[in-house]
C-alpha positions as CSV (number, residue, x, y, z in Angstrom):
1,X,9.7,-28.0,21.6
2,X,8.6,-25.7,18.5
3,X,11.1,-24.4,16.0
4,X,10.5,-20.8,17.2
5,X,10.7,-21.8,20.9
6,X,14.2,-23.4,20.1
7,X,15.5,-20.5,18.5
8,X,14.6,-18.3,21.5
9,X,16.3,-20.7,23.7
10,X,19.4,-20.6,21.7
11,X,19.3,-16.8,21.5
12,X,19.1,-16.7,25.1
13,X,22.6,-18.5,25.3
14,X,24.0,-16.8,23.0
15,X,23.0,-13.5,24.9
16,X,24.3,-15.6,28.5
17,X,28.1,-15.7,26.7
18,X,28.2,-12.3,25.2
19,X,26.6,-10.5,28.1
20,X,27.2,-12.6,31.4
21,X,27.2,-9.7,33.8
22,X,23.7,-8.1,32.0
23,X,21.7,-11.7,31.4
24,X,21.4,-14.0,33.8
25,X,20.7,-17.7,33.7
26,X,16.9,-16.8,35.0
27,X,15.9,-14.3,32.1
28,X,13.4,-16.2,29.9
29,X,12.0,-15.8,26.7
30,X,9.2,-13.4,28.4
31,X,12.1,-11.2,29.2
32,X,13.5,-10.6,25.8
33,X,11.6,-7.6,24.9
34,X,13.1,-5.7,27.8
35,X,16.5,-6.7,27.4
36,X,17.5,-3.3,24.9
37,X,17.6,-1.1,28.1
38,X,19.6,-3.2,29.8
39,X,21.9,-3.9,27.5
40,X,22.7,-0.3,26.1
41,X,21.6,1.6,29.6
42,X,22.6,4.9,27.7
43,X,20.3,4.7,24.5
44,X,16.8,5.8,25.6
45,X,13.4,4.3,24.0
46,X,10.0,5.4,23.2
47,X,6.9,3.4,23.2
48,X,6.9,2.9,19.6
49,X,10.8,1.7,19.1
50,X,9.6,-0.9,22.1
51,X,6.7,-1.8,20.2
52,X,9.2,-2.3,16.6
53,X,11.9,-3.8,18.2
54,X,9.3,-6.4,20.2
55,X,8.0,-6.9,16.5
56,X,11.6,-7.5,14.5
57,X,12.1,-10.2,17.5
58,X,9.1,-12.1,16.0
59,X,10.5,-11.8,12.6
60,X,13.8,-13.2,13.5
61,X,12.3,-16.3,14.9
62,X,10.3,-16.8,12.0
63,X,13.4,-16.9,10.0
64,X,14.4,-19.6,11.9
65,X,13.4,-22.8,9.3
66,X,11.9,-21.3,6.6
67,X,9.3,-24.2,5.4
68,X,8.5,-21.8,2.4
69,X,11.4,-21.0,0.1
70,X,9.1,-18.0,-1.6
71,X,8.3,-16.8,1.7
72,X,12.0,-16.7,2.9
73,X,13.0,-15.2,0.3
74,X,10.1,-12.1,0.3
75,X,11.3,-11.7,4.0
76,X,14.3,-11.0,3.4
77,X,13.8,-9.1,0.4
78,X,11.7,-6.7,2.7
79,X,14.3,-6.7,5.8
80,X,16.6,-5.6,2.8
81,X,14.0,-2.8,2.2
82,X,14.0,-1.7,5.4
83,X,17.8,-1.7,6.2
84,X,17.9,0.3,3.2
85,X,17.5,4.0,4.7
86,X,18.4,2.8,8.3
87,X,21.9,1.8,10.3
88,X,20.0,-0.3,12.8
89,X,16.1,-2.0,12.5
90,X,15.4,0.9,14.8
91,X,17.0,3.7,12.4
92,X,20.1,4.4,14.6
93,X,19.5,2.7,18.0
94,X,20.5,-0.4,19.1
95,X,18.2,-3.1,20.4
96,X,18.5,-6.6,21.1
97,X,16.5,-6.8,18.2
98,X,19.6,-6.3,16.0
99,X,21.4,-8.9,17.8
100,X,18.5,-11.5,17.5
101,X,18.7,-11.4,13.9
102,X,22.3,-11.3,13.8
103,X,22.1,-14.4,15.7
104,X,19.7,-16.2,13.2
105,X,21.3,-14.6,10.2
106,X,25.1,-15.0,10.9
107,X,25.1,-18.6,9.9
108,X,23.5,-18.0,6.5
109,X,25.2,-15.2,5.7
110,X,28.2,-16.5,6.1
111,X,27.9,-19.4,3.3
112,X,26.1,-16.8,0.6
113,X,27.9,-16.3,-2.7
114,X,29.0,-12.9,-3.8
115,X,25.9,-12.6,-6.1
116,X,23.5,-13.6,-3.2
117,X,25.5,-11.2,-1.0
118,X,25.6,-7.7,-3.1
119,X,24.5,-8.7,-6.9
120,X,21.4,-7.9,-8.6
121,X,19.0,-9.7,-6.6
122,X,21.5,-10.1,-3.3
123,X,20.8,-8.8,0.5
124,X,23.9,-5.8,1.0
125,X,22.1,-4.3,3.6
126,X,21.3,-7.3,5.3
127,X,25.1,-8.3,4.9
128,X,26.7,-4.2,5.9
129,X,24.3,-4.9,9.4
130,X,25.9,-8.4,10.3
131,X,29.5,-6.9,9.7
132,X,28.0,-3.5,11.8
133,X,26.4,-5.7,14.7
134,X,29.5,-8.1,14.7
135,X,32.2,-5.5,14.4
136,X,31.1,-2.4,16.3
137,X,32.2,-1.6,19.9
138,X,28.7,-0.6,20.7
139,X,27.3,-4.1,20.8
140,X,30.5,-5.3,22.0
141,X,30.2,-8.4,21.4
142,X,32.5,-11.7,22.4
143,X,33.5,-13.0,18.8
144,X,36.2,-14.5,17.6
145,X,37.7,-13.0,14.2
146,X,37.6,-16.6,12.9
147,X,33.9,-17.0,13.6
148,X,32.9,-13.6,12.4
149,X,31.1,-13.5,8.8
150,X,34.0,-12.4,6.3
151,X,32.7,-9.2,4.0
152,X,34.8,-7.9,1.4
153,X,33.7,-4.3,1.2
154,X,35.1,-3.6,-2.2
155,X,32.8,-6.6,-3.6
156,X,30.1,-5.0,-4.8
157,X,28.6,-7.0,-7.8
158,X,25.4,-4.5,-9.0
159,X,24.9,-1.0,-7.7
160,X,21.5,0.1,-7.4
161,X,20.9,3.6,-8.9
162,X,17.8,5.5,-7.9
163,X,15.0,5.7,-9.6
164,X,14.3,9.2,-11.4
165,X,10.2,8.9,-11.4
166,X,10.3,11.5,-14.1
167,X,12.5,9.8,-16.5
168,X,10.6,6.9,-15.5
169,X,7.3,8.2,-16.5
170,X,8.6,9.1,-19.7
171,X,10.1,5.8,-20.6
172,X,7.0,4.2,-20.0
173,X,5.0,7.0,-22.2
174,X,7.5,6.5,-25.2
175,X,7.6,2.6,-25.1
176,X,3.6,2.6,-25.2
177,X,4.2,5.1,-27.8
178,X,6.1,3.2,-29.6
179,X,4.0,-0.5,-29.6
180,X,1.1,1.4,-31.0
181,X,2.4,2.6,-34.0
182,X,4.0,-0.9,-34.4
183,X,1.1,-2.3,-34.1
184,X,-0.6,0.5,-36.9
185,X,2.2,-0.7,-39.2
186,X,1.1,-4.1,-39.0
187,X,-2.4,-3.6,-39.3
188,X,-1.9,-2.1,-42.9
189,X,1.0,-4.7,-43.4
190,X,3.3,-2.3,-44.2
191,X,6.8,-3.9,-45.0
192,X,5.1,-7.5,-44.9
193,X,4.9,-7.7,-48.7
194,X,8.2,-6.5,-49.5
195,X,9.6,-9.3,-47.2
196,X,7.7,-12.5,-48.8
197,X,7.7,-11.0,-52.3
198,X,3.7,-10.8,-52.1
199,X,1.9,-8.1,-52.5
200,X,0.4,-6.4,-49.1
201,X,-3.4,-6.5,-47.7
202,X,-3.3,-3.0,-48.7
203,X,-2.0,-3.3,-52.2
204,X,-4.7,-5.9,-52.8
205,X,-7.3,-4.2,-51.3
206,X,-6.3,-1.4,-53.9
207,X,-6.1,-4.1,-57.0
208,X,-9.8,-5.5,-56.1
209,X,-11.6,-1.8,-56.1
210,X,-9.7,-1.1,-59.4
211,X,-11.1,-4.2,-61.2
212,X,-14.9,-3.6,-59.2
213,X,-14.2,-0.1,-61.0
214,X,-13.7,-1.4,-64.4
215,X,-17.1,-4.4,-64.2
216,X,-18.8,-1.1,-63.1
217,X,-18.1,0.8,-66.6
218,X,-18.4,-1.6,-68.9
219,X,-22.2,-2.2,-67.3
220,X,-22.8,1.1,-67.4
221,X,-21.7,1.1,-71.3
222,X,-23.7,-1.9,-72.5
223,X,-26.2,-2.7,-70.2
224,X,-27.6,0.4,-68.3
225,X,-30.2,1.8,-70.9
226,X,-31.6,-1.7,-70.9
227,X,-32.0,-2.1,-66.9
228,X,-34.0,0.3,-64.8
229,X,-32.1,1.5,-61.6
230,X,-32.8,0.5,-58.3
231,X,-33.8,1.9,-55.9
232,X,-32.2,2.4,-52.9
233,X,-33.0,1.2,-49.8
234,X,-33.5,3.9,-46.8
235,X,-31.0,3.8,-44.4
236,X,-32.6,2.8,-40.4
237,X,-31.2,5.5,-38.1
238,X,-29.3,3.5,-35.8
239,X,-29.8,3.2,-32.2
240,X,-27.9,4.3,-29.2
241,X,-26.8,2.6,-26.2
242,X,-28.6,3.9,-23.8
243,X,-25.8,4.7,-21.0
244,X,-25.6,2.6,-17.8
245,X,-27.6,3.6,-15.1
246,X,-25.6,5.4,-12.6
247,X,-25.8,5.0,-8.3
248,X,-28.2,7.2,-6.9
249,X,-25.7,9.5,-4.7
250,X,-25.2,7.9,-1.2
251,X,-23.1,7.3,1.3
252,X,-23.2,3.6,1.1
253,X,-21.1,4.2,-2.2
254,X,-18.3,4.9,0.2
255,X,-16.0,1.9,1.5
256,X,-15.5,2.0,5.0
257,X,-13.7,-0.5,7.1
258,X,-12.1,-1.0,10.3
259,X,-8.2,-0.9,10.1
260,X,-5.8,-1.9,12.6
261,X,-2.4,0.1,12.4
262,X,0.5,-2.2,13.1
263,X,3.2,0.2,12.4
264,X,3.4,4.1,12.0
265,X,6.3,6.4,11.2
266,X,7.0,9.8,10.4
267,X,7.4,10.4,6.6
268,X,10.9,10.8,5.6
269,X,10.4,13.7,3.2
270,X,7.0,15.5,5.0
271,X,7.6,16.5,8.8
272,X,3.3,17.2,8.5
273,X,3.0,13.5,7.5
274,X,2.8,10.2,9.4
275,X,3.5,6.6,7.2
276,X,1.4,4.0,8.8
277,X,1.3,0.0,7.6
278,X,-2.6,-0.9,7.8
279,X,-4.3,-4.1,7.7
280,X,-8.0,-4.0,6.2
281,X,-8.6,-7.0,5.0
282,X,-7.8,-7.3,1.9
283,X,-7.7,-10.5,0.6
284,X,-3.6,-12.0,-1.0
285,X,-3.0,-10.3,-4.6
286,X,-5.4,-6.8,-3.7
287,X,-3.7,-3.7,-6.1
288,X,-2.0,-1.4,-3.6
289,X,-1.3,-4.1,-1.3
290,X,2.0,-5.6,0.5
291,X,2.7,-8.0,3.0
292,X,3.6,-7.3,6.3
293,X,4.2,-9.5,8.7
294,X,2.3,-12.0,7.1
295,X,-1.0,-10.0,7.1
296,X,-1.7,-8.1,4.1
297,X,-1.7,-4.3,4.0
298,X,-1.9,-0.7,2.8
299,X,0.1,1.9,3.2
300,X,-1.2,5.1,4.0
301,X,0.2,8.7,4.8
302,X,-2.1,11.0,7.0
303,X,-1.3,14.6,7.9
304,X,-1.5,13.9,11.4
305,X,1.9,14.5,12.4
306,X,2.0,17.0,15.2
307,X,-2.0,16.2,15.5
308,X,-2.1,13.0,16.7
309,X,1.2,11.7,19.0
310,X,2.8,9.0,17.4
311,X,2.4,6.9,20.2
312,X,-1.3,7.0,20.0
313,X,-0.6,6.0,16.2
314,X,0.7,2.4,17.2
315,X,-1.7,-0.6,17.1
316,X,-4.9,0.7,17.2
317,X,-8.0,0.0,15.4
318,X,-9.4,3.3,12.9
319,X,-11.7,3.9,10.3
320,X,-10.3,3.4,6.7
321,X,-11.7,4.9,3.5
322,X,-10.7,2.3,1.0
323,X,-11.7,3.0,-2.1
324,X,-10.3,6.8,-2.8
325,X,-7.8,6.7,-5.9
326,X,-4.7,6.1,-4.5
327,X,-2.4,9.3,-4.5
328,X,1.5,9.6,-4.3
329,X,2.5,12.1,-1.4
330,X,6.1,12.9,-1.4
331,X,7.1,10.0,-3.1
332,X,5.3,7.3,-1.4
333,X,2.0,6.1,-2.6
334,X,-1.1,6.1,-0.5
335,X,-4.0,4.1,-0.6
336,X,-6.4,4.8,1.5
337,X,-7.1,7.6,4.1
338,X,-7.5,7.6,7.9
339,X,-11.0,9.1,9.4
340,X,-10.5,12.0,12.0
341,X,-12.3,14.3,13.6
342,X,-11.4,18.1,14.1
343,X,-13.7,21.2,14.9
344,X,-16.0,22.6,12.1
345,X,-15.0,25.7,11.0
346,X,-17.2,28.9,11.1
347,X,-18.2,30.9,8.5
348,X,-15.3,33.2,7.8
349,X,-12.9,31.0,9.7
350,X,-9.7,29.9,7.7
351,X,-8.6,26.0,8.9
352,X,-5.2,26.7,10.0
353,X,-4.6,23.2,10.1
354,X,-3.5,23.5,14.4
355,X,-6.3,21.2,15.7
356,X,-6.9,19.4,18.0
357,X,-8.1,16.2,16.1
358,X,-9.0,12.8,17.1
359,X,-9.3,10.1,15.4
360,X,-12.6,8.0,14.5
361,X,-12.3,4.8,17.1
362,X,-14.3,1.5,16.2
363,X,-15.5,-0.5,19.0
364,X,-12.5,-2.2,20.7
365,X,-13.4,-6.1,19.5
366,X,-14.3,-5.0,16.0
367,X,-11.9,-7.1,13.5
368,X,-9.5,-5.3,10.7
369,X,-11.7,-5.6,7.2
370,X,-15.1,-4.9,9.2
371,X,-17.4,-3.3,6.9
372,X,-18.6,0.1,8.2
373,X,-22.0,1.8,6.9
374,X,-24.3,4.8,8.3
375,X,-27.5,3.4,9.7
376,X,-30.3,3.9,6.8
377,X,-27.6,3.6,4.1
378,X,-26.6,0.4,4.0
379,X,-25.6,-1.3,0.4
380,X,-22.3,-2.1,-1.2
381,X,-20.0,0.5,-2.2
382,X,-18.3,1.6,-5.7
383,X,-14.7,-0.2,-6.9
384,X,-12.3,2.9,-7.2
385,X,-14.3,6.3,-6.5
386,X,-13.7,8.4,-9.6
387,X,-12.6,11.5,-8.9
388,X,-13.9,13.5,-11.4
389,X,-17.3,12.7,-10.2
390,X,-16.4,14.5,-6.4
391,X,-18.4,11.7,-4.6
392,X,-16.3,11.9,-1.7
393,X,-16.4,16.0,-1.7
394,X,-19.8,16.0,-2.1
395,X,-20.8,13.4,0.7
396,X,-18.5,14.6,3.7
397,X,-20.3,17.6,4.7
398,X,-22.6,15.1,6.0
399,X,-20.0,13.2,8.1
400,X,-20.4,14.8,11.7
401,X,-20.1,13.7,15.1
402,X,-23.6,14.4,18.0
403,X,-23.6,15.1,21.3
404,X,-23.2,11.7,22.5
405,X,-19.5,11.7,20.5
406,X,-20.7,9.1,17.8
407,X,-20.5,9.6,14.0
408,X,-23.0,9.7,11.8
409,X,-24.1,10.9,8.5
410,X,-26.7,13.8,8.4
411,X,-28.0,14.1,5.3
412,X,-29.7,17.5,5.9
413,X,-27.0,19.1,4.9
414,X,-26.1,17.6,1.7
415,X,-29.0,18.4,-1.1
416,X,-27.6,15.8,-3.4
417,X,-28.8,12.8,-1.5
418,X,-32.2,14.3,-0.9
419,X,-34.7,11.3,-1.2
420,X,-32.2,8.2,-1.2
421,X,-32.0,6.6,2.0
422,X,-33.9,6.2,4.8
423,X,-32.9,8.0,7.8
424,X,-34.2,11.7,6.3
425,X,-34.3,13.9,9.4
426,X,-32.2,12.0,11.7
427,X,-28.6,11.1,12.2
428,X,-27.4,7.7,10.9
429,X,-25.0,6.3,13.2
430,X,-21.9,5.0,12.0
431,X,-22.0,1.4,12.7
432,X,-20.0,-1.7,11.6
433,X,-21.7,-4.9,10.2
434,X,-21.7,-6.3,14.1
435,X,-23.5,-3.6,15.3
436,X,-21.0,-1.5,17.2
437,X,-20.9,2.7,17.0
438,X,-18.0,4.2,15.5
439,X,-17.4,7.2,18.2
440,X,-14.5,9.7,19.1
441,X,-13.2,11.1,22.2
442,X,-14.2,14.6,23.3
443,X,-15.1,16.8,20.1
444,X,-19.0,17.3,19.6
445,X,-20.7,18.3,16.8
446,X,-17.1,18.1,15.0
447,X,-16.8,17.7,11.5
448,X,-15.1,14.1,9.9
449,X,-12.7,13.6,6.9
């Protein structure tokens, strides 16, 4: 029997005690992701909470043995995260996701030191969730006070205060500020001579022009009507770099992949914004990169709240631009951007930002990473687009969807690429490196960013 399969078992009979009249002694592990609405019949759940709460039931098991130290410790350091700005996993409801991890949790908890607990580096919003789950009439669960997980709520060893970016910046800017002028003084060893008695670089820079100075006169005294002058050489012009040769303008600069969502959320500060976690491929160590769930991902806001349903937002595959410079939106960074489809605009027409939209769908067995180029324009792309070049502005006029509801690139309508390329007159297709179109729902002729 696994580790994980163990752990299930046990959480299963732990359920059977606290919850004899709700579980009975034929629910299985296959029947664990269903258990919420049974056992808080009141509390209503969307797709997406029964997607989340399905997903914190795999972390829990995974806590189980940690064979990694590193890794246990980044888990929890992210569940910590998390808790953070939430009562339950699931925000405010609760799921027998919640008790899952109290289950695995409990045990440990119980035996961490104050500092591991609520100091510097502790868990206290791991440890406020075991008292909540533990304590709270809404679980209602059968616990003994001596068996319960003992928190002293006035022991708080470190107190996190937030973050003023501002001040932040600033901090940053004056400590910079400050190494490069340290490093100026040492450069002219300013203070270094005084310190060793000796004089500085400076000082005998000074002393060995002087005495050039004076071998200089006294030639010019005694010998210089005896010694013709020389001439002096002419100085060669020197030669410029010549600047590195620049990409001809094309689409292929652009780095498209396929992404695969495995969480969205609505942004806590922008009710126009969604937060979704997306894996596309990066490999371990990628800038703008975390972990989730042991794949590594972006995070990425898209202003696709009240566009797009949330519940459409939740595991499906997309099209990710990957190399736009990363942009902070309402405090949390972004790092890429989701492709989406809405109706071109007239001339005259103001976008009034009401839809509808639809987003760019890969083919269903393309893979999260999957390059993604326009047929005719294949190539590799640029690192980080610089902005100040407007690649991206420049290029997506050309990004359009046909009659057939695929999406391609037509480059009649962007001068700039004139000549590169070889699809001219036609459409190129928007395929990934297996061969698959990139196509949306309904909209035709529909303009893509």
């Amino acid at each position: 029997m696994s580790t994980q399969t163990a752990s299930s078992a046990a959480l299963l009979d732990f359920l059977r005690s606290n919850y004899p009249s709700v579980i009975s002694p034929s629910t299985s592990e296959a029947d664990l992701p269903g258990l919420s609405s049974q056992l808080f019949p009141s509390t209503s759940y969307t797709h997406n909470e029964k997607v989340e709460a399905t997903q914190w039931l795999t972390t829990s098991s995974r806590l189980v043995t940690p064979e990694d130290e590193a890794k246990h410790a980044e888990r929890l350091g992210s569940l910590n995260i998390h808790l953070s700005t939430r009562t339950t996993l699931l925000g405010s409801k609760p799921s027998v996701a919640d008790i899952a991890l109290y289950h695995r949790l409990a045990p440990d908890v119980k035996s961490w030191s104050a500092e591991e607990r609520t100091g510097e580096h502790g868990y206290p919003h791991i440890v406020r969730l075991i008292s909540f789950v533990q304590n709270a009439p809404l679980y209602g669960l059968l616990i003994k006070d001596e068996d319960k997980v003992e928190v002293d709520l006035d022991e708080i060893r470190f107190v996190h205060k937030p973050l003023d970016a501002k001040k932040e910046k600033e901090r940053k800017k004056k400590e910079k500020a400050a190494a490069e002028e340290n490093q100026k003084t040492l450069a002219i060893g300013k203070g270094k001579g005084e310190e060793t008695g000796k004089p500085s670089k400076k000082e005998q820079a000074q002393e060995a022009v002087a005495k050039a100075e004076d071998k200089v006169k006294g030639a010019v005294v005694g010998e210089s009507a005896q010694q013709p002058k020389k001439e002096k050489k002419e100085k060669q012009p020197k030669q410029q770099k010549q600047p590195a040769k620049e990409a001809p303008l094309s689409p292929r600069l652009i780095d498209l992949r396929v992404g695969h969502i495995l969480k969205a959320e609505n942004h806590p500060n922008a009710d126009s914004l969604y937060v979704s976690t997306i894996a596309c491929g990066d490999p371990a160590g990628t800038d703008n990169t975390s972990e989730y769930e042991g794949q590594v991902v972006r995070t990425v806001c898209s202003g696709l709240n009240g566009l797009v349903p949330l519940e459409e937002m939740q595991g499906r595959k997309i099209i990710a631009v990957c190399n736009l410079k990363p942009v902070t939106m309402r405090g949390i960074k972004s790092a890429a951007m989701v492709l989406a489809a809405s109706p071109r605009l007239k001339e005259g027409e103001e976008d009034n930002h009401k839809g509808p939209v639809e987003l760019v769908s890969p083919p269903s067995d393309a893979k999260a990473g999957e390059r993604v180029n326009f047929e005719g324009w294949d190539g590799e792309p640029e690192g980080v687009l610089n902005p100040k070049k407007k690649v991206w502005e420049t290029l997506q006029p050309g990004f359009t969807t046909t009659k057939g509801l695929e999406v391609g690139f037509d480059a009649s309508v962007v001068p700039q690429v004139q000549g590169e390329g070889e699809m001219q007159k036609a459409t190129g297709k928007l395929v990934t490196s297996s061969g698959g179109v990139c196509t949306v729902k309904s909209l035709e002729n529909a303009a893509v960013r």
